[in-house]
N, C-alpha and C positions, 0 to 999 in steps of 0.2 A: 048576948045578941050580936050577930057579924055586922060588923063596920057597913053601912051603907055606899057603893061604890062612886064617886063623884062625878055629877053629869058633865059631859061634855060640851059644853054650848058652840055654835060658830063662830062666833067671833073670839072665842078664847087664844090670849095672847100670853108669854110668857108672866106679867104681872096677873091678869087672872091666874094664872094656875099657880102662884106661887102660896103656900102652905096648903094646899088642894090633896096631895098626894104623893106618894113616894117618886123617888128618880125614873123607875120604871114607866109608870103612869104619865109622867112630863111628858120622857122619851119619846114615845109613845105618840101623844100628842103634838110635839115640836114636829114629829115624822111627818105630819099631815099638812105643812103650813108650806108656806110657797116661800123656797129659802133662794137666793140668788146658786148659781153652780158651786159646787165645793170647795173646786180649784181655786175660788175669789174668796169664796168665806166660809174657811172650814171652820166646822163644827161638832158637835157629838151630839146626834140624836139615835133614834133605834136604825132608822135606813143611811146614816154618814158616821164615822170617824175621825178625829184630827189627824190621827196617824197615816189615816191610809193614803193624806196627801203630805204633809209636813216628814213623814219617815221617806216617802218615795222621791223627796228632793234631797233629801240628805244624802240617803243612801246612791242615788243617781250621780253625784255630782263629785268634782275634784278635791274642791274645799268648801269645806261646810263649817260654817261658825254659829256655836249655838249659845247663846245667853239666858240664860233663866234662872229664878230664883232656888229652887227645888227641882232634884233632879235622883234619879232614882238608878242605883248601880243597873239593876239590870237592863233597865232600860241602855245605857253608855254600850255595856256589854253587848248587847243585840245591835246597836247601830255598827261597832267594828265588826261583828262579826259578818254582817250581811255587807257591808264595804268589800271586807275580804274575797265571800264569795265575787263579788262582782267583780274583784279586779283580777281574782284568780280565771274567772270565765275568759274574760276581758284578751286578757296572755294569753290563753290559748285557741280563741278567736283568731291572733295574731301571729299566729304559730308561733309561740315561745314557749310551749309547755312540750314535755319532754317526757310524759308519764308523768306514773301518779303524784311524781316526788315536786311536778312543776308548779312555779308559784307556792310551794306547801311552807308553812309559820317554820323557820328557823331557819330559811334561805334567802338571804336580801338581794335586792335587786333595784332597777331603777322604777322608782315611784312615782318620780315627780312632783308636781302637787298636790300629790294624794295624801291628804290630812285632816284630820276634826281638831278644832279650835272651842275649847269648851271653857265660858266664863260662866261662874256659879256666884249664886249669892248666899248659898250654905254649901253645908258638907252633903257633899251626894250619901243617900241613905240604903240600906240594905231593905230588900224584899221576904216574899216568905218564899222564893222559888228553891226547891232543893237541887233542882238539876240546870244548869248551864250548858250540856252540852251540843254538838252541831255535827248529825251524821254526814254535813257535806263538807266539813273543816279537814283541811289534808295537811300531815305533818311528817318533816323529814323522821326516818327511824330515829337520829340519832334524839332528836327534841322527844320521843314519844317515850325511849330508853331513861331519859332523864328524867322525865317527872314520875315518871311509875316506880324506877327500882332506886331513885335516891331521896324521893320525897314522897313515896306511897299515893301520888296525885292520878287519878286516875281521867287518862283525858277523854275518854268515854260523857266521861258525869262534865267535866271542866273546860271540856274545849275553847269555848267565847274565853273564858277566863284568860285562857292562856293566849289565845289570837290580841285582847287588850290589851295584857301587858308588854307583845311584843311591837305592838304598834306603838307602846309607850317608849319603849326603850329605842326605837327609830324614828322618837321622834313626829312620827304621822298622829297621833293624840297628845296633844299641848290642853293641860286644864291649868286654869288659874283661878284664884277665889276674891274677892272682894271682901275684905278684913275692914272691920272699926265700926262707928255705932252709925254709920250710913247704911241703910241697907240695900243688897240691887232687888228690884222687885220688876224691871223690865222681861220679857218675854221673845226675843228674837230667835230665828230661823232660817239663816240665809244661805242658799245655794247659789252657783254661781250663776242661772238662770232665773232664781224667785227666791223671797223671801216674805215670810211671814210672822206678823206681828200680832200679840192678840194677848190672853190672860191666862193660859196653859201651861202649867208649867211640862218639862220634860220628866214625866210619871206616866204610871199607867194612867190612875184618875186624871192626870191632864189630856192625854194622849186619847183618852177611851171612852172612860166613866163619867165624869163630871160636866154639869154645863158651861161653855166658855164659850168667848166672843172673839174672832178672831178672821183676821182681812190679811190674802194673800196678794202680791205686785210679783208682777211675770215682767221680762226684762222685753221692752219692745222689740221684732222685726221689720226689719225695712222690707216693707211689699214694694212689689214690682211696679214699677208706672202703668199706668192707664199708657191703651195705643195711641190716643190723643196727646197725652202729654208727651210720651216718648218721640213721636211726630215732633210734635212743637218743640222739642230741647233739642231736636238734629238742625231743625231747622235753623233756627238761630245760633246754634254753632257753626254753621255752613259758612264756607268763604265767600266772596265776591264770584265766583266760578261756580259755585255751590258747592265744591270739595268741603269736607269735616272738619274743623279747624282742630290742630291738639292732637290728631292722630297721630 
């Protein structure tokens, strides 16, 4: 006999729904509920991702420091890779690129602050992905020469792979682990405009799949004065003469 499908009542709230039905069905459900904007508290339901605001700070930004417990190679590999593309864009926005060879993985150059800061609370884990690669990753001949005819690496298939380690070797990917019977179970996400805390680890089921709770802080802008107040702060600067005093 088929499983009877669970009613949806109105007022259902994530603890009503919880042993109700599969991930799907939640999803599904959380979709319909009045959630603040994303930006503030991402989440994963069927119409929001964590990613698609927690990845677009990362990847946007100079230095990104990410803390979490679990963390999942591909996932690391996809954040430099799309770094890459940005900063190689970035170059030749700026006119620094020079052809195809500009900005391409085995040509260093000035970076500056361009780096990921990665603290773990385990060993980052392998996926089932068989392919790593990135048709928009550009690489000098001679890097493309090496991994093919002396280590049979084919950077078609491996590309990310090889843009991480070269971000490792310069430095712009710093990981470190958190060792002994303390364990880190924190969740940070911090760009140099916002940062995000919450219960995600850095995985796809953190990033995608799974339900999690999590509150984004944007770094204030100073708005403009009011023409009233802007009035009143001349004025009171004013000299005896009314001249601006300080100019």
């Amino acid at each position: 006999m088929p499983r009877k499908k669970p009613r949806i009542e109105p007022d259902d709230d994530l603890f009503r729904l919880g042993g109700q039905a599969g991930t799907g069905f939640v999803f599904q459900r959380l979709a319909s509920q009045d959630w603040p904007e994303a930006t503030r508290f991402p989440v994963n339901h069927a119409g929001s991702k964590v990613a698609a605001v927690v990845s677009a700070d990362l990847e946007g930004t100079d230095d990104a420091l990410i803390v979490t417990g679990f963390a999942s190679i591909a996932e690391v590999i996809d954040l430099i890779a799309h770094r890459e593309q940005r900063s190689t864009a970035r170059q030749q926005e700026d006119g620094g690129g020079h052809g195809a060879g500009a900005g391409a993985v085995g040509e260093k150059g000035d970076r500056g602050r361009d780096q990921v800061r990665l603290l773990l609370g385990s060993e980052p884990f392998a996926g089932q992905r068989r392919s790593l690669g990135s048709p928009q990753a550009q690489f000098a001949q001679e890097v493309s020469s090496y991994w093919l005819e002396r280590h049979g690496i084919s950077l078609h298939l491996s590309a990310k792979i090889i843009q991480a380690q070269q971000a490792l070797q310069d430095g712009r990917l710093q990981v470190r682990f958190v060792a002994g019977s303390t364990a880190l179970h924190a969740k940070i996400y911090a760009a140099d405009d916002a940062v995000t805390l919450g219960s995600g680890n850095f995985t796809h089921n953190g990033l995608r799949a799974q339900i999690e709770a999590n509150v984004r802080f944007q770094r204030a802008t100073a708005a403009p004065p009011a023409a009233g107040d802007a009035h009143e702060q001349s004025r009171q600067t004013a000299g005896p003469d009314g001249a601006v005093e300080g100019g």
